[in-house]
C-alpha positions as CSV (number, residue, x, y, z in Angstrom):
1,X,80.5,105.4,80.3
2,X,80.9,102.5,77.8
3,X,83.9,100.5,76.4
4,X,84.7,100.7,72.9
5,X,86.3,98.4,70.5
6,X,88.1,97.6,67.4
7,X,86.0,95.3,65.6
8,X,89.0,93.9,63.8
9,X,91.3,93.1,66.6
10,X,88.7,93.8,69.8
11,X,91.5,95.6,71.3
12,X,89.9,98.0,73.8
13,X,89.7,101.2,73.0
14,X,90.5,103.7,76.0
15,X,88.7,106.7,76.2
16,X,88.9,110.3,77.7
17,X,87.1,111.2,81.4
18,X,87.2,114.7,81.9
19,X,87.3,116.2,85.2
20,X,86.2,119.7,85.6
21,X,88.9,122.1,87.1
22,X,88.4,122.5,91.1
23,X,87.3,125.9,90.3
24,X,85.0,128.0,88.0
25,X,85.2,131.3,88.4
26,X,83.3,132.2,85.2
27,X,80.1,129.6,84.9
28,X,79.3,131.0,81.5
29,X,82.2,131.6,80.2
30,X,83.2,127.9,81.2
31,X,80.0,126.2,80.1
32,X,81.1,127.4,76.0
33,X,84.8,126.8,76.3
34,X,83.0,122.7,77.8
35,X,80.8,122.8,74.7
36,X,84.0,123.6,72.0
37,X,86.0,121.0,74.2
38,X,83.4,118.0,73.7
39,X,82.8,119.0,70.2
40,X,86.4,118.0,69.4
41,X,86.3,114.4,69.9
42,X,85.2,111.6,72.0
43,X,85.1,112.2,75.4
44,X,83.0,109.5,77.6
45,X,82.0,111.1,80.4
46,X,82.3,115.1,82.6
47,X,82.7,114.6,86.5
48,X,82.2,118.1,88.3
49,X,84.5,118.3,91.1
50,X,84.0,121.3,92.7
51,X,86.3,122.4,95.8
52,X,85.0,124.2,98.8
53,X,82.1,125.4,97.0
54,X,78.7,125.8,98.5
55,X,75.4,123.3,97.3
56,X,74.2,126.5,95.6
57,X,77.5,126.8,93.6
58,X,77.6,123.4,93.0
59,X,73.7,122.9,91.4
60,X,74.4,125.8,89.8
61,X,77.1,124.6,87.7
62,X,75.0,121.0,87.4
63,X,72.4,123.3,85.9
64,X,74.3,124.7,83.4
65,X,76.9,122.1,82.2
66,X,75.0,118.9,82.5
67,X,72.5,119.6,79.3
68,X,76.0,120.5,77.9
69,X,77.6,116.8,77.9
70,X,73.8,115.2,77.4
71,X,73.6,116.9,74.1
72,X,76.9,115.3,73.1
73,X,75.6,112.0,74.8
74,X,78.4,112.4,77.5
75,X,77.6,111.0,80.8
76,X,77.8,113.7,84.1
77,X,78.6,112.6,86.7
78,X,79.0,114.4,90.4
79,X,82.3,114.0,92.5
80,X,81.5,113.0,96.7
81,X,78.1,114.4,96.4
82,X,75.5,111.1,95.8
83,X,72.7,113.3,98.0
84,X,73.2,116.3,95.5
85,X,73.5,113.7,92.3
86,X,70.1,112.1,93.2
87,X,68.5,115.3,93.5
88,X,70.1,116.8,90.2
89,X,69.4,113.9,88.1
90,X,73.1,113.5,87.5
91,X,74.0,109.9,85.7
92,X,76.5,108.9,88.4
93,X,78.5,109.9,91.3
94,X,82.2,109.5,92.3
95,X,83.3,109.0,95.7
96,X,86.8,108.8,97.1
97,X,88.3,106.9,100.5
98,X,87.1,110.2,102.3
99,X,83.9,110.3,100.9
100,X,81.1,109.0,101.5
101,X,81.3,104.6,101.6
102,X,80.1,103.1,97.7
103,X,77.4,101.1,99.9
104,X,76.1,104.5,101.0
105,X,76.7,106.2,97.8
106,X,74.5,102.9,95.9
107,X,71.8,103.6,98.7
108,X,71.2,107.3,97.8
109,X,71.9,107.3,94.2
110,X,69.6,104.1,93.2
111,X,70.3,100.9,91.0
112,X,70.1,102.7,87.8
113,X,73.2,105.7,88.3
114,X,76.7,105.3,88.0
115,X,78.7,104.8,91.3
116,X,82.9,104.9,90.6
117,X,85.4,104.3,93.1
118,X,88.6,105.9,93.9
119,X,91.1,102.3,95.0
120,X,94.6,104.2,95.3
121,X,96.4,101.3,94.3
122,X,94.5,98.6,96.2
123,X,93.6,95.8,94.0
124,X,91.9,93.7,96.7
125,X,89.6,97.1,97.8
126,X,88.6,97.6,93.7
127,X,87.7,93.6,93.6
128,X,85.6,93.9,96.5
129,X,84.0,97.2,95.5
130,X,83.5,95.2,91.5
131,X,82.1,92.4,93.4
132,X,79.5,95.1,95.5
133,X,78.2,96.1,91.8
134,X,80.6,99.6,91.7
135,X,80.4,100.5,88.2
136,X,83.8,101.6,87.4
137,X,87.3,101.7,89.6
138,X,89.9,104.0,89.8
139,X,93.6,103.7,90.2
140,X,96.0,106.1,90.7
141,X,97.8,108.8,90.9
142,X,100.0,107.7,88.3
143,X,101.7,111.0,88.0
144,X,102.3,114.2,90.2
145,X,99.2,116.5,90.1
146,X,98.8,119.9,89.8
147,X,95.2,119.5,91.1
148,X,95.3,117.5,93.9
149,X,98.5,117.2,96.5
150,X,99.1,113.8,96.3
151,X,103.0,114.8,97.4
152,X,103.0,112.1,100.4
153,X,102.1,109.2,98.3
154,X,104.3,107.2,95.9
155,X,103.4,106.8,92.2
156,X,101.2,104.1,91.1
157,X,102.9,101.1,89.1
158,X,100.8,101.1,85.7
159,X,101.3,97.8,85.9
160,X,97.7,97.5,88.3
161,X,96.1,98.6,85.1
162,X,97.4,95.6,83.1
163,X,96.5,92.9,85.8
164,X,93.0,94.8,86.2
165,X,92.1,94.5,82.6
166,X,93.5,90.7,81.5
167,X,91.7,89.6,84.6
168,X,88.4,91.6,85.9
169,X,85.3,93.4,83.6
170,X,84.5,95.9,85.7
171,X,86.1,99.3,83.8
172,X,89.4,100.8,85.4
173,X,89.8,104.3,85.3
174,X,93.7,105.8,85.7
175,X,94.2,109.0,87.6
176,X,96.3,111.8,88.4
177,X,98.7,114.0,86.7
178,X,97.8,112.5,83.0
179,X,99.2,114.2,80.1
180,X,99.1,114.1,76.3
181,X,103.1,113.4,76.9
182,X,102.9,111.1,79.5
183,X,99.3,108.8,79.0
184,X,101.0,106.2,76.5
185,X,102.3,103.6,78.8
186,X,98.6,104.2,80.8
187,X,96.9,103.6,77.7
188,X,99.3,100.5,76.9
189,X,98.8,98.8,79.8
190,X,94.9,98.7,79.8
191,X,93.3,101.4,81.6
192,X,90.0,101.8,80.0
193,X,89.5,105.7,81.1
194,X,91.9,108.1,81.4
195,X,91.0,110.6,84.0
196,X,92.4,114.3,83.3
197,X,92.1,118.0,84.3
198,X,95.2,120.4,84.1
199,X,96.5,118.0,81.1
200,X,93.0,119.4,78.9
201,X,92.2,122.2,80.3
202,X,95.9,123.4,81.2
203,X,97.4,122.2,77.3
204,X,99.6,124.5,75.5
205,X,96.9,124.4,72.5
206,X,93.9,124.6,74.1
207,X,91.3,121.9,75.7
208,X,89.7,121.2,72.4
209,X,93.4,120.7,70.7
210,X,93.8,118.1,73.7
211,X,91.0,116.2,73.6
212,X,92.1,115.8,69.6
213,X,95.6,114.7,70.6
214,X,94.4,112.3,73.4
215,X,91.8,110.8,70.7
216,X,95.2,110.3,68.5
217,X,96.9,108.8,70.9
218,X,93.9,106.5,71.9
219,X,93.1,105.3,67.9
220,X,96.6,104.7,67.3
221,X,96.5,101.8,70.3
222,X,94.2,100.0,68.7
223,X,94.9,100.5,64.9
């Protein structure tokens, strides 16, 4: 997962983190509507998040959609799993504040992978976790989700994505309930990765027609 720029400007150029939905029923079928999705526009990384699924389930599906997003030079990475990422040869793994710790996650996974980390909307927890070497941080939910009940927790204030990016490197990733219609102000205020599920693979168009219209959206910010 890299940054992007506009040369002119050096505006930051956000960019599209898809999250698998919590369930494939059809592998194959799933793996080529994935391969039309990525081939529609820029799209920086794939986490699998598989729910209540077994480790067979789960390596199968690494198995089959990882060579997938490497031949579009998209990075994989595994949600909560860093034992199963090490093993797969995933890029990265992302763990959450019921997961396992980053510290743990760094130990199993190695220097060289990826290791993001879900912050709520704790700006002291993602500073310390930046300072500990995590690779990305994620805030959020900004929205309602259709994905994940996030019912007993208020919204996030985008404005933690602003204050993140004018102040700290380390890449912020915004999550939860993200739409085409709603991402703007996300985008606007700095968040470097837009993390989505329902909101690509749930459009009225299609996922490839979304990944299009969230490239739009993310072009015209920095034009």
């Amino acid at each position: 997962m890299t940054k992007t720029t506009n040369k002119e400007s050096e505006k930051i150029r956000c960019r599209l983190y898809l999250l698998t939905p919590p369930a494939i029923p059809d592998l194959t079928s799933f793996a080529r509507t994935l391969e039309e999705t990525l081939a529609a526009g820029d799209v920086a990384s794939v986490q699998l998040r598989l729910k209540g699924c077994d480790d067979g389930a789960i390596k199968g599906a690494v198995r089959a959609l990882m060579p997938i997003c490497h031949a579009k030079d998209v990075a994989f990475i595994l949600n909560d799993r860093p034992d199963l990422a090490k093993q797969l040869g995933c890029d990265g793994v992302h763990v959450g504040p019921e997961d396992a710790s980053y510290d743990e996650a760094r130990s199993i996974v190695g220097p060289d992978a990826m290791v993001g980390v879900t912050c709520r909307d704790s700006r002291h927890v993602a500073m310390d976790l930046a300072e500990d070497g995590a690779d990305y941080v994620a805030f959020g939910p900004f929205f309602a989700s259709s994905t994940k009940d996030v019912s007993d927790r208020e919204p996030v204030d985008p404005e933690i994505l602003e204050i993140w990016s004018t102040t700290i490197n380390v890449p912020c990733v915004a999550i939860g309930g993200i739409t085409v219609e709603n991402c703007e102000p996300l985008v606007a205020a700095g968040a470097d990765f837009l993390a989505v599920t329902n909101g690509v693979w749930g459009y009225k168009d299609g996922p490839a027609a979304a990944v299009k219209a969230f490239n739009a959206i993310f072009d015209k910010a920095v034009a």
